[in-house]
KOLBA-112711 format. One record per atom (N, C-alpha, C): residue number from 1; residue in one letter; atom name; x negated, y, z. Coordinates in pm, 1 decimal, decimal comma. Example, Ala and Ser with C-alpha at 12.3 -4.5 7.8 and 13.67 -1.06 7.14 Angstrom:
2
    n  res  atom         X         Y         Z
    1    A     N   -1319,0    -569,0     780,0
    1    A    CA   -1230,0    -450,0     780,0
    1    A     C   -1320,0    -330,0     780,0
    2    S     N   -1285,0    -225,0     708,0
    2    S    CA   -1367,0    -106,0     714,0
    2    S     C   -1290,0       3,0     787,0
//
This chain:
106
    n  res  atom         X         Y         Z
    1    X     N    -110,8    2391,0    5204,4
    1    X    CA      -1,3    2363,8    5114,3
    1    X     C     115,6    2451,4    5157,0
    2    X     N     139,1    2561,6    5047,7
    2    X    CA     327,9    2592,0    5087,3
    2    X     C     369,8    2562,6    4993,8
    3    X     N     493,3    2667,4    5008,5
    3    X    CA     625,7    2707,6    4884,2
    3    X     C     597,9    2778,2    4834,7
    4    X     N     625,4    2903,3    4739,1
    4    X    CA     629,1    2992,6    4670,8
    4    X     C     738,9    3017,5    4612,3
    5    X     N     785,3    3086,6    4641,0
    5    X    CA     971,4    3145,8    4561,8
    5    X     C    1047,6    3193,9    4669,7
    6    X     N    1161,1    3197,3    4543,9
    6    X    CA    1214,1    3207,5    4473,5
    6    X     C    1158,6    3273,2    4331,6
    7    X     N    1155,3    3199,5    4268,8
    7    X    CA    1055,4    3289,4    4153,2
    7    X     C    1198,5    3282,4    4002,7
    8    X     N    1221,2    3383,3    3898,7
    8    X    CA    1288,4    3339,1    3827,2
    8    X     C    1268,6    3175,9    3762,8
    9    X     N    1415,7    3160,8    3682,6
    9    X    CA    1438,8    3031,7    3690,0
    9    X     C    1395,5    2968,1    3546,6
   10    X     N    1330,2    2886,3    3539,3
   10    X    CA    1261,6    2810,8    3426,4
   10    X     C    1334,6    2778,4    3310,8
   11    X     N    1306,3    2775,1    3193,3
   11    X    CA    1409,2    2637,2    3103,2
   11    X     C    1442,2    2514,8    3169,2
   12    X     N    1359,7    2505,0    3273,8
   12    X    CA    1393,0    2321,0    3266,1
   12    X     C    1466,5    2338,4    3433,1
   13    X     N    1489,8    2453,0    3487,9
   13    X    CA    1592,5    2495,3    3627,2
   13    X     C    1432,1    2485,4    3724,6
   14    X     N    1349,2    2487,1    3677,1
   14    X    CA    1232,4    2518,2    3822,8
   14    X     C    1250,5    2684,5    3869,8
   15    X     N    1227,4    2669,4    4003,5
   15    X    CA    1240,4    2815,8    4053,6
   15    X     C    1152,6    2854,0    4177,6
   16    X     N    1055,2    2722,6    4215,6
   16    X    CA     991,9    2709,6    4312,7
   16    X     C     837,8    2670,7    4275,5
   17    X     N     752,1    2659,7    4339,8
   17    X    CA     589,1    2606,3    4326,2
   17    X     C     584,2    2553,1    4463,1
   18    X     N     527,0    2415,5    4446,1
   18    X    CA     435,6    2378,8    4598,3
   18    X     C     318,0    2397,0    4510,6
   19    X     N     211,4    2495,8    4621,5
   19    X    CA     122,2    2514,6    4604,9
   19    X     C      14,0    2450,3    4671,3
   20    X     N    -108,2    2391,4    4618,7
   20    X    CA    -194,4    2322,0    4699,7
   20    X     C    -303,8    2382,6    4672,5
   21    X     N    -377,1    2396,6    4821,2
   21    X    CA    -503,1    2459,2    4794,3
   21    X     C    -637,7    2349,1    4905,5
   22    X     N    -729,3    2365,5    4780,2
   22    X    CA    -846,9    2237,8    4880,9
   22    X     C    -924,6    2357,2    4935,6
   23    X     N    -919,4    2331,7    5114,4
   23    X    CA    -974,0    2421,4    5155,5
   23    X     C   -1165,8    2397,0    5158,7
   24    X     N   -1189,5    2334,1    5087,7
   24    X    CA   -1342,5    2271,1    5070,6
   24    X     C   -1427,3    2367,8    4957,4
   25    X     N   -1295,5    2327,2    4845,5
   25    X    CA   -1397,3    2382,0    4689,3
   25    X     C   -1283,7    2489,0    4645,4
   26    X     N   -1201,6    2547,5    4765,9
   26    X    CA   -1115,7    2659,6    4687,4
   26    X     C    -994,9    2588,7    4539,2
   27    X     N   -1035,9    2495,4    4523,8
   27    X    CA    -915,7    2437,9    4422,4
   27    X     C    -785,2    2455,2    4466,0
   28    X     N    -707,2    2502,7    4325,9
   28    X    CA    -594,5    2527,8    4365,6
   28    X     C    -483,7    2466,8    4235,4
   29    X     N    -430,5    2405,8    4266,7
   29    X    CA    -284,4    2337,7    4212,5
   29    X     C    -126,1    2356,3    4238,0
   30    X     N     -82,9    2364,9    4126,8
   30    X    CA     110,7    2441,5    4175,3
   30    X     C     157,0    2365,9    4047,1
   31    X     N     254,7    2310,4    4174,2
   31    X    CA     359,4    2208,7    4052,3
   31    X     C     528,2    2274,1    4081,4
   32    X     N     599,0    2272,2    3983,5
   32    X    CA     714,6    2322,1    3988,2
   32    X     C     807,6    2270,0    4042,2
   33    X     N     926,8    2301,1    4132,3
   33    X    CA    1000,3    2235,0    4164,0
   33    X     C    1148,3    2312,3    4150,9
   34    X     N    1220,2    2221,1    4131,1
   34    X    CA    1346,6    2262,5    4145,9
   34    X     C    1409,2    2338,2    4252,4
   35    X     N    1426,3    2242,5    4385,1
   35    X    CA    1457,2    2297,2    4498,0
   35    X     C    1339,7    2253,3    4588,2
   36    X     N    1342,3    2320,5    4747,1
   36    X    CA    1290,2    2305,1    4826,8
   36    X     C    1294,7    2179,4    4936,4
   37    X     N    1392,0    2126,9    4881,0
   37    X    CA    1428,5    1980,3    5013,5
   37    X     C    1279,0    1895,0    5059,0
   38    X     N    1308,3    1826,7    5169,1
   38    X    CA    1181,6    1838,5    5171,1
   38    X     C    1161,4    1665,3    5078,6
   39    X     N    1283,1    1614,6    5052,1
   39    X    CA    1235,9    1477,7    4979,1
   39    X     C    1154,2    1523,8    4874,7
   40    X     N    1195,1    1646,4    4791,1
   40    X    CA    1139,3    1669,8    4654,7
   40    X     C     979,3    1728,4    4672,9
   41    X     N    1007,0    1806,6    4821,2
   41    X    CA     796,2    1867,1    4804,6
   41    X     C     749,6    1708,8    4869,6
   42    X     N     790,4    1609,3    4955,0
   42    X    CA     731,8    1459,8    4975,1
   42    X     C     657,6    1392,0    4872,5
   43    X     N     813,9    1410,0    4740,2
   43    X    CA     794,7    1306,5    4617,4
   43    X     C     688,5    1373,7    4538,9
   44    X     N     672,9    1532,2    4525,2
   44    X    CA     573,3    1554,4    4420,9
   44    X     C     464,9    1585,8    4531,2
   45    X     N     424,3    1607,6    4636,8
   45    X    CA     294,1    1563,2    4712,0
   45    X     C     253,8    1422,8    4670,8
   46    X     N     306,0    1335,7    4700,9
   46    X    CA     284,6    1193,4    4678,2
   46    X     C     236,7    1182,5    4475,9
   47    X     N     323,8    1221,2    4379,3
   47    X    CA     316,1    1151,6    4268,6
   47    X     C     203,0    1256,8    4195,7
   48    X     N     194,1    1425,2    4240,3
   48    X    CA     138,8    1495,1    4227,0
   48    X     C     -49,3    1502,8    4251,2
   49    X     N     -25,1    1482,0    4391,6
   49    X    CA    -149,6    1508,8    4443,2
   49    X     C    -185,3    1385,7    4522,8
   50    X     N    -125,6    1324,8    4583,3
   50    X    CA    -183,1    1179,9    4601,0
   50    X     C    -228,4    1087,6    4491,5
   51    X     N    -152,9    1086,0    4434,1
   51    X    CA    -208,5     972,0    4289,3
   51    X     C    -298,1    1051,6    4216,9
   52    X     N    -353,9    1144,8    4226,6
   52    X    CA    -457,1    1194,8    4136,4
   52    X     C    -537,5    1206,8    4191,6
   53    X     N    -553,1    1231,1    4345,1
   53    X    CA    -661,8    1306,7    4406,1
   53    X     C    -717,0    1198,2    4517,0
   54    X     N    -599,1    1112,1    4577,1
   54    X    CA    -626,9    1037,6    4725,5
   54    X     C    -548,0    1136,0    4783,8
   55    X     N    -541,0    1028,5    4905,2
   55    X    CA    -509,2    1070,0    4990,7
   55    X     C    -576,6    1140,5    5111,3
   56    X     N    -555,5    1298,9    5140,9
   56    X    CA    -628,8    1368,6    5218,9
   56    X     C    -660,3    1309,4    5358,5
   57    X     N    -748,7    1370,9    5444,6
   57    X    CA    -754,2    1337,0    5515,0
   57    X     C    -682,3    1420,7    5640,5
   58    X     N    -650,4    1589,0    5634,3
   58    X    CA    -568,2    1640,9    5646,7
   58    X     C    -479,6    1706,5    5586,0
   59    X     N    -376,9    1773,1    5591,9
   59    X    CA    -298,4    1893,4    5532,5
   59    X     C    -260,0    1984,9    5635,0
   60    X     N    -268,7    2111,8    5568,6
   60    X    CA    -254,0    2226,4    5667,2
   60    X     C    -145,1    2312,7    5561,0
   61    X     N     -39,5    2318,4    5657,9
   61    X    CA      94,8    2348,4    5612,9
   61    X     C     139,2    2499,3    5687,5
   62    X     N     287,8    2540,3    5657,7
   62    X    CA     331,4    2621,9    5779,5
   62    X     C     389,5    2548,2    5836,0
   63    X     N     506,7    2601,9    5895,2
   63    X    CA     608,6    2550,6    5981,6
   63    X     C     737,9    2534,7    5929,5
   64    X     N     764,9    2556,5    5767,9
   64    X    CA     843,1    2537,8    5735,2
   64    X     C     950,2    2418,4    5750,2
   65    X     N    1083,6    2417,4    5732,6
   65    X    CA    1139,7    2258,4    5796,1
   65    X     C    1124,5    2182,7    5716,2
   66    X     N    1076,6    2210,9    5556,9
   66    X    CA    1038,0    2068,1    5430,5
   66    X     C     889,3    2046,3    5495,2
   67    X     N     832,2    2087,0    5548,6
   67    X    CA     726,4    2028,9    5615,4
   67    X     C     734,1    1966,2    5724,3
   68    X     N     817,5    2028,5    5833,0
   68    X    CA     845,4    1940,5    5980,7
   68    X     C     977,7    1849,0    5941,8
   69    X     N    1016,8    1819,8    5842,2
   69    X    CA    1092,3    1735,4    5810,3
   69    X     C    1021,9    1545,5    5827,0
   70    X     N    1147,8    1488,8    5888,8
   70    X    CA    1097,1    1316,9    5915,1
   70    X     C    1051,8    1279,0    5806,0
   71    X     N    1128,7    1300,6    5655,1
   71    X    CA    1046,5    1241,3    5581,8
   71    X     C     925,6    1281,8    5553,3
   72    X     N     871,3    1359,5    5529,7
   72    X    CA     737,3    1421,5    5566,3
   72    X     C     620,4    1338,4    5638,5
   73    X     N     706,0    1385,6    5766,1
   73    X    CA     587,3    1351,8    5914,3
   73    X     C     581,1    1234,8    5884,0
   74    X     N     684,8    1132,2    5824,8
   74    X    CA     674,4     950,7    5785,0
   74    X     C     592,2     936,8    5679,2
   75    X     N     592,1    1043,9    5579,0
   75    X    CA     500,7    1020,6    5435,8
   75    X     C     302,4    1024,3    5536,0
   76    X     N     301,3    1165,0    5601,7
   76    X    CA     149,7    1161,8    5639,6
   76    X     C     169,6    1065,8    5734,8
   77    X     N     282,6     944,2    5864,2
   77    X    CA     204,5     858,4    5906,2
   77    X     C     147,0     742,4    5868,2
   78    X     N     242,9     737,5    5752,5
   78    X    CA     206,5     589,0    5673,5
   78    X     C      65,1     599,3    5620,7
   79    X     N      32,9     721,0    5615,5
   79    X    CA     -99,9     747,5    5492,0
   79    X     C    -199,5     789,4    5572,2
   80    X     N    -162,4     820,5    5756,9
   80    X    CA    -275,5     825,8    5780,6
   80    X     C    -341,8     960,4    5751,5
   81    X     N    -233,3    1056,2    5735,6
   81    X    CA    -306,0    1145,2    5732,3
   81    X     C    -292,4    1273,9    5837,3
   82    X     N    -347,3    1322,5    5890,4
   82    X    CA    -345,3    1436,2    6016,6
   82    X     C    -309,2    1563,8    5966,9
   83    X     N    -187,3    1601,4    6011,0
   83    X    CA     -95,9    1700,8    5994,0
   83    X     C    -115,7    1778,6    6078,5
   84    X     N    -190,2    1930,9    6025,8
   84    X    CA    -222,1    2054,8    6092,8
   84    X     C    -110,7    2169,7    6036,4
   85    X     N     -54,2    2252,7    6112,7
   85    X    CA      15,0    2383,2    6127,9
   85    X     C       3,4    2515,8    6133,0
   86    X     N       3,7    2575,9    6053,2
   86    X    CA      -6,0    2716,3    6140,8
   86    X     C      88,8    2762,5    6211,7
   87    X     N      32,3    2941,1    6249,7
   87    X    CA     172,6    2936,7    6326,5
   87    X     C     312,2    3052,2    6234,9
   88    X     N     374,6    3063,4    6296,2
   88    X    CA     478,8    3091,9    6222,7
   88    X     C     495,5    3216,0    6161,3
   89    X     N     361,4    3287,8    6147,9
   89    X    CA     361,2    3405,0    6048,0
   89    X     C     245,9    3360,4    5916,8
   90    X     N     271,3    3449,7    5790,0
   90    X    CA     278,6    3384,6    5660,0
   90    X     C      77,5    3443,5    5680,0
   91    X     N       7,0    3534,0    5746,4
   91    X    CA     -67,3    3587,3    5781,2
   91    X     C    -198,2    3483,8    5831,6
   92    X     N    -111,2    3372,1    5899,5
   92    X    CA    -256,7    3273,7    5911,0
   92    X     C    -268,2    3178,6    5846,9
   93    X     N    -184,9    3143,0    5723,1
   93    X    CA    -245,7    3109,8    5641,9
   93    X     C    -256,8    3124,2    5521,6
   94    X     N    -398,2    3204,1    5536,7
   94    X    CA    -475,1    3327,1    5453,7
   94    X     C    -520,3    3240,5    5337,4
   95    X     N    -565,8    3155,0    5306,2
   95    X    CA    -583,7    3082,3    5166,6
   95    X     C    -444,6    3040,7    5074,0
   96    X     N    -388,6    2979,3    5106,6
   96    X    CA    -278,1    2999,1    5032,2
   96    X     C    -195,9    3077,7    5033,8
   97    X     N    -172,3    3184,1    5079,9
   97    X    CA    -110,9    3292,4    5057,8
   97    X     C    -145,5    3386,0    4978,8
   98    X     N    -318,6    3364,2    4977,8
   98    X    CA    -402,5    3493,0    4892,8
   98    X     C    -374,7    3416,9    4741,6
   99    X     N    -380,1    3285,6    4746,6
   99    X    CA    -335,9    3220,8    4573,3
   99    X     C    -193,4    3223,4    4581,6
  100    X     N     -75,0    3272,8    4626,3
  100    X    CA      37,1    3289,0    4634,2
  100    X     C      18,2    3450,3    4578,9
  101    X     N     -69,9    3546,6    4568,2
  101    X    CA     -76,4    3665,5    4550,8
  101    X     C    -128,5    3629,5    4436,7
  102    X     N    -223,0    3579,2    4342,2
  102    X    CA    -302,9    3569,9    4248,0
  102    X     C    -222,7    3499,2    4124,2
  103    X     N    -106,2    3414,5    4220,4
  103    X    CA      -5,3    3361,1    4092,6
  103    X     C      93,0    3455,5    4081,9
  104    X     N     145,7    3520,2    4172,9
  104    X    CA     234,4    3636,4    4120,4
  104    X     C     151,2    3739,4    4052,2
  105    X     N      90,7    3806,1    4080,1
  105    X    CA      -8,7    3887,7    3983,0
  105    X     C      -3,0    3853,5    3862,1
  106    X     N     -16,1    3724,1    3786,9
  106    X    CA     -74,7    3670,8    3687,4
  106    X     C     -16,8    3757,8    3538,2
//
């Protein structure tokens, strides 16, 4: 799961994508967001991809701070879910970055 943007700005003020990618079946999902805080990538992880999908059993993120953010780390402990990292270049993580290339392309 990252960010994606600054991307121009929508009719409705989106300017961002959290992007989700299932590293199993290659599925890939991007919902728009306004800003980056990390309440707003929490709330649409949760209403986005939790309520449709379950709840994972991991997520593999960067290191961004809407990810190492408390509300965050409180959303995956309540749920139980195991929070993996890369490290702090955009290079290891090569699946969502390569669909971060395939949506700008588009």
């Amino acid at each position: 799961m990252d960010v994606l943007g600054p991307l121009p700005i929508t009719l409705r003020g989106n300017k961002y994508l959290l992007v989700v990618v299932d590293c199993f079946t290659k599925w890939v999902e991007a919902f728009p967001l306004k800003n980056i805080r990390a309440k707003t990538i929490a709330e649409t992880f949760l209403n986005q991809v939790i309520s449709r999908h379950g709840v994972p059993l991991e997520v593999h993120t960067d290191q961004g701070r809407n990810f190492e953010s408390k509300i965050f780390q409180e959303l995956s402990r309540l749920l139980g879910i195991k929070k993996m990292r890369t490290a702090p270049h955009p290079q290891s993580d090569g699946q969502v970055e390569r669909q971060h290339q395939t949506i700008l392309n588009y």
